[in-house]
C-alpha positions in Angstrom: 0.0 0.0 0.0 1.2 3.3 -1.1 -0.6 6.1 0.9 2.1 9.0 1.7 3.4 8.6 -1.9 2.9 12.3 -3.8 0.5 10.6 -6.3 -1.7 9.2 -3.9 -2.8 12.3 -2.0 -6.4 14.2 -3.3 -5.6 17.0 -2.3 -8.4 17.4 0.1 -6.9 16.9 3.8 -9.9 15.1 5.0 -10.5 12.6 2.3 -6.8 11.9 2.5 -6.8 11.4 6.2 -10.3 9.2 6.2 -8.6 7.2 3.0 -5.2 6.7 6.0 -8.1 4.8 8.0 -8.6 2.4 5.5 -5.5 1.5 5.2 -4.6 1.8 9.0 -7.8 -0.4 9.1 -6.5 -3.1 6.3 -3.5 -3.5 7.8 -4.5 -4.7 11.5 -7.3 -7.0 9.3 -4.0 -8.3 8.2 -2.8 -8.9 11.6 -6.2 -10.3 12.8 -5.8 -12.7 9.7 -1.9 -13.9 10.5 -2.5 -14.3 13.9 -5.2 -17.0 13.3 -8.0 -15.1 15.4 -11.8 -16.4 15.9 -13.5 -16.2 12.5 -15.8 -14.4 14.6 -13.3 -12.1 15.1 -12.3 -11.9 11.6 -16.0 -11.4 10.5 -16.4 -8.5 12.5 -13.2 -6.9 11.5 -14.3 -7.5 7.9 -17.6 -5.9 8.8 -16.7 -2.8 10.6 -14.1 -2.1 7.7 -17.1 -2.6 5.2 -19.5 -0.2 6.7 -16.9 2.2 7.0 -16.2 2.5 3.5 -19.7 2.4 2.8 -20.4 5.6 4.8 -17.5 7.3 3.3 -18.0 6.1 -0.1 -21.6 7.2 -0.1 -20.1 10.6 1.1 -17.8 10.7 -1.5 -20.3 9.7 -4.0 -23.1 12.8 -2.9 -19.9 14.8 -2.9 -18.8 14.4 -6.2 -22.5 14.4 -7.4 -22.7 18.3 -6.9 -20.3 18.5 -9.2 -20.1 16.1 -11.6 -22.9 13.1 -12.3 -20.3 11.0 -14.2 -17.7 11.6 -11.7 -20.3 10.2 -9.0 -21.3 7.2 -11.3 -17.5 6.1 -11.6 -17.4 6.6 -7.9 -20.5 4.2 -7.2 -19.5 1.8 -9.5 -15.7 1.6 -8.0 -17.1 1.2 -4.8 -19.7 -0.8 -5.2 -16.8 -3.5 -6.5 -14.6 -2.5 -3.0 -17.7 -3.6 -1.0 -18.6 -6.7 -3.1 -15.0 -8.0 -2.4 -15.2 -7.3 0.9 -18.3 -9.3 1.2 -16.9 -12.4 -0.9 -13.9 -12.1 1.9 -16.5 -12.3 4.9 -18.4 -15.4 3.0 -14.7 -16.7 3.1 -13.7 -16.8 6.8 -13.8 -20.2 8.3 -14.5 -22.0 5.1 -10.9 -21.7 3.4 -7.3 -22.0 5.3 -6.0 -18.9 7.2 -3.4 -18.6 3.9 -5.6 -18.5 1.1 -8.2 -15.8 3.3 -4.7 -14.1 4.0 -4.5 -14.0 0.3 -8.4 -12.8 -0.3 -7.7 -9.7 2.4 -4.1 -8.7 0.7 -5.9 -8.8 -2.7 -8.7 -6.3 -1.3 -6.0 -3.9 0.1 -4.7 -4.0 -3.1 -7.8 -3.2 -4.6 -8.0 -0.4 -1.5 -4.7 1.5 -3.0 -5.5 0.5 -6.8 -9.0 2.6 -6.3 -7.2 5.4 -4.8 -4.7 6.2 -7.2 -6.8 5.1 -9.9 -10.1 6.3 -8.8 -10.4 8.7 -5.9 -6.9 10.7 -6.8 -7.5 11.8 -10.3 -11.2 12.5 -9.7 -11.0 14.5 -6.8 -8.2 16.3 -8.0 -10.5 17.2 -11.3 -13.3 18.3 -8.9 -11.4 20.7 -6.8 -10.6 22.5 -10.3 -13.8 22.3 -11.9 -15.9 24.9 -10.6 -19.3 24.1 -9.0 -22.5 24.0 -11.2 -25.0 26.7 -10.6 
């Protein structure tokens, strides 16, 4: 995961610091996963990290809607795809070895930083020059 790299940041402080969450949030998934916790556990961790980005991605998606309906569109659809994984990962826990979910959460963060720099970055940066529509 890249976050801190120059072409990773928006540009906008507080969708930067929410996306740092995500990441923060991945990560101890991660360490929930390696450790062999509860699938309990693991669900819930899954879970919280799912609604989370739900919140914000509707907020980003109302967001970018005042400016932009394509922008929001690309937005939904990119997130809708986060949150599906995420759920395909939850279906997973206690079903498959602790490796192959340790695989399923590393390919979501992936997907995490691959939305951001693909996504979130150059949209959001077009937004804050596009001025608003009357």
């Amino acid at each position: 995961m890249n976050f801190g790299a120059d072409d990773w940041q928006t540009g906008d402080a507080a969708i930067d610091e929410e996306h740092q969450r995500f990441f923060d949030m991945t990560r101890r998934l991660i360490g929930v996963v390696k450790v062999g916790s509860d699938p309990g556990i693991i669900r819930e961790a899954v879970d919280v990290l799912r609604d989370r980005m739900a919140v914000h991605g509707l907020a980003e998606e109302t967001y970018a809607a005042k400016h932009d309906g394509e922008t929001a569109a690309i937005l939904r659809e990119s997130h809708k795809e986060l949150l599906d994984s995420l759920r395909q990962v939850r279906d997973k826990v206690g079903h498959i070895p602790v490796g192959d979910l340790l695989s399923a959460v590393q390919a979501v963060g992936a997907a995490i930083d691959r939305h951001e720099v693909d996504v979130d970055v150059p949209l959001f940066r077009l937004i804050t020059k596009t001025p608003r529509s009357a």
